[in-house]
C-alpha positions as CSV (number, residue, x, y, z in Angstrom):
1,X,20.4,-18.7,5.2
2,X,16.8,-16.9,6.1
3,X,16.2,-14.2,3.8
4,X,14.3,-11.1,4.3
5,X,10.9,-12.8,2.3
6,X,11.8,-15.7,4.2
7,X,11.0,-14.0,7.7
8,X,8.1,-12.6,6.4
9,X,6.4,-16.0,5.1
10,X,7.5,-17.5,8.6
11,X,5.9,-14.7,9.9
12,X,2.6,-15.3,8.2
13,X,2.5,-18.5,10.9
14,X,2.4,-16.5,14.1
15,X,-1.2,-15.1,15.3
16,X,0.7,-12.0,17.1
17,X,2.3,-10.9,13.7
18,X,0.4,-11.6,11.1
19,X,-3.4,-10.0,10.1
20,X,-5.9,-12.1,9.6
21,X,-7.9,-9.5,7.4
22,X,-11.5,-8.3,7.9
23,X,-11.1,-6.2,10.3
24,X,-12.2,-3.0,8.5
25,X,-15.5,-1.8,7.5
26,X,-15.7,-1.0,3.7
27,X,-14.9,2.7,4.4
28,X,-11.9,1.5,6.1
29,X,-10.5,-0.9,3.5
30,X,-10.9,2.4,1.0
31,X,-9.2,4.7,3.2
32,X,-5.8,2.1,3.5
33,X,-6.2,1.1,-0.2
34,X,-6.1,4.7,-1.5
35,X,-3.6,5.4,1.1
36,X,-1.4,2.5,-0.1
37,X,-2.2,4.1,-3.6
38,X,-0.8,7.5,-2.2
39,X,2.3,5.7,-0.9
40,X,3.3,4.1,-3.8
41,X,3.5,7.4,-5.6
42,X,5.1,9.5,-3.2
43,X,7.8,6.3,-3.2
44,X,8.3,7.0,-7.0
45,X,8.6,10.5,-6.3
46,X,11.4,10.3,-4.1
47,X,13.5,7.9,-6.2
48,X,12.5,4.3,-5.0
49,X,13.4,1.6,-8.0
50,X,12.1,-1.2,-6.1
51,X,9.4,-1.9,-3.3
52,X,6.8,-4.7,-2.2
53,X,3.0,-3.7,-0.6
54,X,2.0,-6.3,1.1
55,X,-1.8,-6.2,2.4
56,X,-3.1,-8.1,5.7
57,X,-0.4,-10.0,5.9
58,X,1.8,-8.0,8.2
59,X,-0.6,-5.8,10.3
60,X,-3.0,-4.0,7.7
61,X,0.4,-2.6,5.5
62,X,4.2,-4.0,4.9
63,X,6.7,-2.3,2.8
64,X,9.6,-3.9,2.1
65,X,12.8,-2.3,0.2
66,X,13.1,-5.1,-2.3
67,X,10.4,-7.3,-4.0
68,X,13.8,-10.1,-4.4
69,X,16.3,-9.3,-1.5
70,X,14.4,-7.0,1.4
71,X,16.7,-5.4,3.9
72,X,13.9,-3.4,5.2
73,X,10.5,-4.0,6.5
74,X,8.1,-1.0,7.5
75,X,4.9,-2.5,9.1
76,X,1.6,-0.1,9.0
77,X,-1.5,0.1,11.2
78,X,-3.7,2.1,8.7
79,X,-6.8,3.1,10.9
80,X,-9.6,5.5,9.7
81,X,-11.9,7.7,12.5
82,X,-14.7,9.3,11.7
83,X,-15.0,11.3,15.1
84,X,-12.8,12.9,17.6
85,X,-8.8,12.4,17.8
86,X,-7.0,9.2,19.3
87,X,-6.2,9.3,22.5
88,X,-3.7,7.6,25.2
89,X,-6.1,4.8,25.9
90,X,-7.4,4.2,22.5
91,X,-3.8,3.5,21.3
92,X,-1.8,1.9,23.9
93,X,-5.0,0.1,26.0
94,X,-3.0,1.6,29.5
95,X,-4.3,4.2,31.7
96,X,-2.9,8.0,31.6
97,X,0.3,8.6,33.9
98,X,0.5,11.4,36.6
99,X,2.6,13.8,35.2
100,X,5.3,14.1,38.5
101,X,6.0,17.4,38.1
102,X,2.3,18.2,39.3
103,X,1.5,14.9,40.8
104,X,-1.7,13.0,41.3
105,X,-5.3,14.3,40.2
106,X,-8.0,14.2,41.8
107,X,-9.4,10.7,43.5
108,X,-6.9,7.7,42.9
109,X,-7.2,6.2,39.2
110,X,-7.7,2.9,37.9
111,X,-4.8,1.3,37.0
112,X,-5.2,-0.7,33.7
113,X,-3.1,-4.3,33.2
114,X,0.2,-3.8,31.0
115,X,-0.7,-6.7,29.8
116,X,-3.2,-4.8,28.0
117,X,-0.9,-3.1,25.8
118,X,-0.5,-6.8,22.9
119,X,-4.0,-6.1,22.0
120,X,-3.4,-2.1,21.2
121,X,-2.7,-0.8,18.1
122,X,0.9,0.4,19.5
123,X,1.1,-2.9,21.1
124,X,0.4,-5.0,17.8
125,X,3.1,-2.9,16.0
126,X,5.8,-3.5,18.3
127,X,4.6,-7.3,18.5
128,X,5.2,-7.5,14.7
129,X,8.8,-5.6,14.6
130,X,9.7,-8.4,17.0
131,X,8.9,-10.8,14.8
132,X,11.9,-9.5,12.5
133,X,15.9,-10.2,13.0
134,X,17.3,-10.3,9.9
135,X,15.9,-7.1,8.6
136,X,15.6,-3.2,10.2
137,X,12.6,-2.7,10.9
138,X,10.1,0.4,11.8
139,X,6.4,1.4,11.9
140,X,3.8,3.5,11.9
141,X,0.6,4.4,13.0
142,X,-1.7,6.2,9.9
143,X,-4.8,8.1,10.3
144,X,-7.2,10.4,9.5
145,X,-7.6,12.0,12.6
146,X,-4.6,13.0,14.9
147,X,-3.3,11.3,18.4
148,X,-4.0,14.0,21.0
149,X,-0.1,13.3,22.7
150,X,1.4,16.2,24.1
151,X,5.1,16.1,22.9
152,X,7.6,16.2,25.5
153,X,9.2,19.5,23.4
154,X,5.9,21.5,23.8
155,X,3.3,20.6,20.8
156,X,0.8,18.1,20.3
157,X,1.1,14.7,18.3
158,X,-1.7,15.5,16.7
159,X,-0.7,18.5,14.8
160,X,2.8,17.9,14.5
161,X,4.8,15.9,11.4
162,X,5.1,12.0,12.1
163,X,6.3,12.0,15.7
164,X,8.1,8.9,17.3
165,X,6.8,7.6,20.8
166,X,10.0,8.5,21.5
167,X,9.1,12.0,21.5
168,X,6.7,11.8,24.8
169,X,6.9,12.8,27.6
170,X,9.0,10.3,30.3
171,X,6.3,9.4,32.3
172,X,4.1,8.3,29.2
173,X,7.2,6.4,27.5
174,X,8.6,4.5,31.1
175,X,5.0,3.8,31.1
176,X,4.7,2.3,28.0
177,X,8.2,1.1,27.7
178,X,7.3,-1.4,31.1
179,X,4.1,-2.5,29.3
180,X,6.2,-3.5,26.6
181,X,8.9,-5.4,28.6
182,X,6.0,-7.2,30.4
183,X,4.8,-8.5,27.4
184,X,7.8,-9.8,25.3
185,X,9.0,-12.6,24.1
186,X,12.2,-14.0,25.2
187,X,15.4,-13.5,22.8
188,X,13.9,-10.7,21.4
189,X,15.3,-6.9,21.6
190,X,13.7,-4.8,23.7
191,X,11.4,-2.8,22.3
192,X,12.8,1.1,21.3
193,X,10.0,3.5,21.0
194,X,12.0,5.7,18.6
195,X,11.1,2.9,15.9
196,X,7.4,3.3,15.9
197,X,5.6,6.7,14.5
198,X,2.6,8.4,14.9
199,X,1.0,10.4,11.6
200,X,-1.4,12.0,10.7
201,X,-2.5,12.2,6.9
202,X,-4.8,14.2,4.9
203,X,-6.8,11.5,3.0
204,X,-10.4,11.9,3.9
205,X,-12.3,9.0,4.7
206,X,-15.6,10.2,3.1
207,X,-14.1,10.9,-0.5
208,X,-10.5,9.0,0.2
209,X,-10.6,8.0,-4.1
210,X,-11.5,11.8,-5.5
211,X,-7.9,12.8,-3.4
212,X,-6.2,9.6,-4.8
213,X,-6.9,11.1,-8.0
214,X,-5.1,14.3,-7.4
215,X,-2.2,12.4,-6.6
216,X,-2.1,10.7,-9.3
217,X,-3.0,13.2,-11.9
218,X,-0.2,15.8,-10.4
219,X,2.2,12.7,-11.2
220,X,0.7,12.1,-14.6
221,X,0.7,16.3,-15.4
222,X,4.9,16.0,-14.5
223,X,6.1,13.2,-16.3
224,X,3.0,12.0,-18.9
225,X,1.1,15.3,-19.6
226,X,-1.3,13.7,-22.2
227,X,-2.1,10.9,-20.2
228,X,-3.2,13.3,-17.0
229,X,-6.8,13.1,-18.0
230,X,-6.7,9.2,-17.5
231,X,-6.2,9.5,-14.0
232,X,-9.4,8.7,-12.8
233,X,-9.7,5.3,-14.6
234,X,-6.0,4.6,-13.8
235,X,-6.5,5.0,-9.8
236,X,-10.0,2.6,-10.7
237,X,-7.7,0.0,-12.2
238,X,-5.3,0.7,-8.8
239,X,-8.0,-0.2,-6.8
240,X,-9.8,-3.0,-8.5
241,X,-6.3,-4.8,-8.5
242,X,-5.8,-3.8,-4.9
243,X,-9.0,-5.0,-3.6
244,X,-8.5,-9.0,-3.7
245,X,-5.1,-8.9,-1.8
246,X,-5.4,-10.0,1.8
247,X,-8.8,-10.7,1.6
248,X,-8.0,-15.0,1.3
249,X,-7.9,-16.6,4.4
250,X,-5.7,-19.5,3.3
251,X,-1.9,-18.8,5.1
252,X,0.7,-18.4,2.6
253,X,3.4,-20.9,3.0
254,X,5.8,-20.2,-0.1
255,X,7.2,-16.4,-1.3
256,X,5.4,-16.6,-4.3
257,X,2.3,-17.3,-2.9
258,X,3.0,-14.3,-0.4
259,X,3.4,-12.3,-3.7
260,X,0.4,-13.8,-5.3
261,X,-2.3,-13.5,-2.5
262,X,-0.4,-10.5,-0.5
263,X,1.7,-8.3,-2.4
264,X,1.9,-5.5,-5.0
265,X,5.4,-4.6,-6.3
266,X,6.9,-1.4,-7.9
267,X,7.7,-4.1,-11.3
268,X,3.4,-3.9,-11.4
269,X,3.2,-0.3,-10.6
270,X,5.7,0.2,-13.4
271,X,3.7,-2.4,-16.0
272,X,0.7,-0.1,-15.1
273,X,2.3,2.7,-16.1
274,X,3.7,1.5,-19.1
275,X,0.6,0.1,-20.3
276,X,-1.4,3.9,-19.5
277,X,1.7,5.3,-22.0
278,X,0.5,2.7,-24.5
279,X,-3.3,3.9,-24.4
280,X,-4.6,6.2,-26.2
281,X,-5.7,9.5,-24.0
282,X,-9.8,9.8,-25.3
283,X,-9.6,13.1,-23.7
284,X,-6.7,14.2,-25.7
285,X,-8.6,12.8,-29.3
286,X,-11.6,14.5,-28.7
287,X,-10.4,17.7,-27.7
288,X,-8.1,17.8,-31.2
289,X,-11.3,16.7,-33.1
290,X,-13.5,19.3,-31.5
291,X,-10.8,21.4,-32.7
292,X,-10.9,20.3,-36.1
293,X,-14.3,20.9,-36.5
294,X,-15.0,24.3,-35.1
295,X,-15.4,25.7,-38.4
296,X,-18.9,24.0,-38.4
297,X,-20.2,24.6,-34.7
298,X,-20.7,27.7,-32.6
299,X,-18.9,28.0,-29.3
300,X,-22.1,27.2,-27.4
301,X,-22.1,24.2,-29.8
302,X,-19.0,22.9,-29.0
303,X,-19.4,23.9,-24.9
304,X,-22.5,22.1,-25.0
305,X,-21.0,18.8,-27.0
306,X,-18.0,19.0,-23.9
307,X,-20.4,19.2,-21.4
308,X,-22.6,15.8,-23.0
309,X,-19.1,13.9,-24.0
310,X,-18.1,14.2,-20.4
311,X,-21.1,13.1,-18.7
312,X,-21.5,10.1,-21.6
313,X,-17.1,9.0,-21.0
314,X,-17.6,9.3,-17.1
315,X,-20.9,6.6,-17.2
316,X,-18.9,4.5,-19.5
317,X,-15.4,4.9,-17.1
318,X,-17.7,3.9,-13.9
319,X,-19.9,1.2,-15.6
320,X,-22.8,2.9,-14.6
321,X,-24.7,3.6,-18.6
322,X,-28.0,4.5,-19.3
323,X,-30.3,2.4,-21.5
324,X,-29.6,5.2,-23.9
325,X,-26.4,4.8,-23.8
326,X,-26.0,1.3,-24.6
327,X,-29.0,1.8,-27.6
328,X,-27.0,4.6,-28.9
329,X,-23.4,3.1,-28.4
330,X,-24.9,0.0,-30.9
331,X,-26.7,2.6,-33.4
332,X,-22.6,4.0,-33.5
333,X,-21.0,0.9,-34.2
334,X,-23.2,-0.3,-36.3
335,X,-23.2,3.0,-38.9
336,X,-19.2,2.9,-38.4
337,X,-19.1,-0.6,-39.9
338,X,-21.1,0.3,-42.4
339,X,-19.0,3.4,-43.3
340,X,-15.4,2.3,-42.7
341,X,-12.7,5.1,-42.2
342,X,-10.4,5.3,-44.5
343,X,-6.8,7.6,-45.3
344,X,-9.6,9.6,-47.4
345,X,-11.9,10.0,-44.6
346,X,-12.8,13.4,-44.0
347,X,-13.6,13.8,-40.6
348,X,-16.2,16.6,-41.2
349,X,-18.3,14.3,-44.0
350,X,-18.2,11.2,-41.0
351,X,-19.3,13.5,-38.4
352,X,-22.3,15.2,-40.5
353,X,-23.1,11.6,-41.8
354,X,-23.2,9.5,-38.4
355,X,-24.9,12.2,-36.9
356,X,-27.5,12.5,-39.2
357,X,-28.1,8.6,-38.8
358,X,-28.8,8.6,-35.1
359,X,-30.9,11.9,-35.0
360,X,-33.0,9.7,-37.8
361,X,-33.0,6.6,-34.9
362,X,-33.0,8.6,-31.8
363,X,-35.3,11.4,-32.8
364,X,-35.8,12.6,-29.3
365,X,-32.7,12.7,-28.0
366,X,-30.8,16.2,-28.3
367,X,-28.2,17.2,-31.1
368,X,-25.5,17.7,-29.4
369,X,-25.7,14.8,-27.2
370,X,-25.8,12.8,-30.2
371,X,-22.8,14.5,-31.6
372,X,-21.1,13.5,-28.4
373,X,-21.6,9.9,-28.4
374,X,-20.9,9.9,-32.2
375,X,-17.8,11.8,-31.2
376,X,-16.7,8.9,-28.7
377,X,-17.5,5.7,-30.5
378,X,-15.9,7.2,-33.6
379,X,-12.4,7.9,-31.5
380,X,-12.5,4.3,-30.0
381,X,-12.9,3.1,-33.4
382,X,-10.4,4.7,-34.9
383,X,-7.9,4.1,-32.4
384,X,-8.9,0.8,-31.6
385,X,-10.2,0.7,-28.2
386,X,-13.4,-1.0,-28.9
């Protein structure tokens, strides 16, 4: 009996169905990873246990229901614009209809091939739900910018909520309905317009990661509070482990290599997770040990310190350091196993002494600068993150 992962590594085989990857600039491949990030989240949120991503293998996004027994598939063309809306022709490849309640415009228009419609991005989606009998199947079409449709209720596609192309006006969907039935295969359904969507999203393309991170960190604040503040490293992780998928060429020709060079489960989202509740949140440390040694600093002192500790923690979470930092970082380590904390440690006596060492090394380097990279190598230490 075929199984749900079964169709889809068959349909890996066929040229129509599956993607063959590289087809996005690098903008592109950010705005559908950070989407798929986005996704995945808003999944959790409404309740989904279980769930498998799987990237240029079926179109640019698949979702199934099930990482181990799929009864859905939901196939994606995630498409970023940087200028004007989509339009008619853009999506479907087939020329605009006369609307017969007011008849013809104008000169006589060209009339584009039906055929035309398997190389569209509406075409390609319908192609690919085709390719699926033993699972219900949908799909939509994601963007940036909106699909400038007028909706057969009044409205416009391209401010409305996901529409189907069901929605359009009847001489837009007989038009596109024909184009469809001229292109299929035989033995497969004919194609129902209600199953494909168009929808707009809010991601933009120019900054897609900084709204990833809002995302995230609103679903960090609700059920992992002191863990919030690692958002932006956790979204970095998302996307460094998101990045290889899709991009082999080599055809998968078992499930588990579907997994392996395709896919991204809700099991890995989960481990993810788990392992952020297991780290300990730097933001969280210093904060308390800022708190713990106001006694000895003004409040400009300590704003100033914030300010440095920030700008030091985000060159370290983006591997981007300064020859400073590096120097300084060693100085730390260095002083810290030479001075050991212990149960007896007082905090204040550690801070006063490791500061004092580096203004003796780094004599031209501000105070409280140094206080701040004392600060962080000391809280790595101590909680074993180095």
């Amino acid at each position: 009996m075929i199984t749900g992962l079964d169709e889809v590594v068959l349909a890996l085989s066929d040229p129509e169905i599956a993607e063959s990857g590289g087809a996005h600039n690098q903008k592109g491949i950010e705005f559908q990873k950070n989407w798929a990030i986005v996704k995945m989240f808003s999944l959790k949120e409404q309740g989904s246990l279980d769930f498998l991503f799987l990237f240029e293998a079926v179109q640019d996004v698949a979702i199934l229901d099930s990482s181990f027994k799929p009864t859905t598939i939901e196939v994606f063309q995630v498409k970023k614009k940087d200028r004007n809306e989509w339009t008619w022709a853009s999506l479907t490849n087939l020329h605009v209809p006369d609307d017969p309640l007011k008849g013809p415009k104008g000169k006589s228009k060209k009339i584009k091939p039906l055929a035309g419609v398997s190389e569209s991005p509406v075409g390609k989606l319908f192609t690919a739900l085709a390719g699926f009998k033993h699972m219900n199947g949908s799909a939509r079409f994601i963007s940036n910018a909106g699909c400038d449709l007028k909706l057969a209720a009044g409205g416009n596609a391209a401010t409305s909520l996901p529409v189907p192309l069901s929605d359009l006006p009847a001489h837009f969907t007989d038009l596109l309905q024909s184009a469809l039935d001229s292109v299929q295969k035989t033995g497969h359904a004919r194609s129902d317009l209600a199953h494909v969507l168009l929808e707009k999203v809010d991601i933009p393309v120019d900054d897609a990661q900084t709204y990833t991170i809002g995302i995230v960190h609103k679903f960090l604040d609700s059920v992992s509070p002191k863990h919030a503040g690692q958002a932006r490293s956790f979204v970095e992780s998302l996307l460094a482990k998101l990045g290889p998928l899709g991009a082999k060429t080599a055809k998968a020709t078992t499930i588990e290599e579907m997994k392996s060079r395709h896919g991204f489960s809700s099991e890995q989202l989960n481990n993810a997770l788990g392992d952020l509740q297991q780290t300990p949140d730097i933001d969280a440390y210093f904060n308390e040990w800022l708190q713990e040694l106001k006694g000895s600093l003004t409040f400009w002192e300590a704003a100033q310190i914030r300010i440095a500790f920030t700008g030091i923690y985000t060159r370290k979470l983006f591997a981007t350091p300064l020859p400073s930092d590096v120097e300084i970082a060693e100085c730390c380590d260095i002083w810290l196993a030479a001075n050991p904390v212990t149960t007896n440690t007082s905090l204040q006596s550690m801070f006063e002494g490791g500061v004092m060492h580096l203004g003796t090394a780094f004599p031209k380097i501000k105070k409280v600068e140094l206080q701040a990279y004392f600060l962080l190598k000391a809280i790595e230490k101590c909680v074993d993150l180095s």
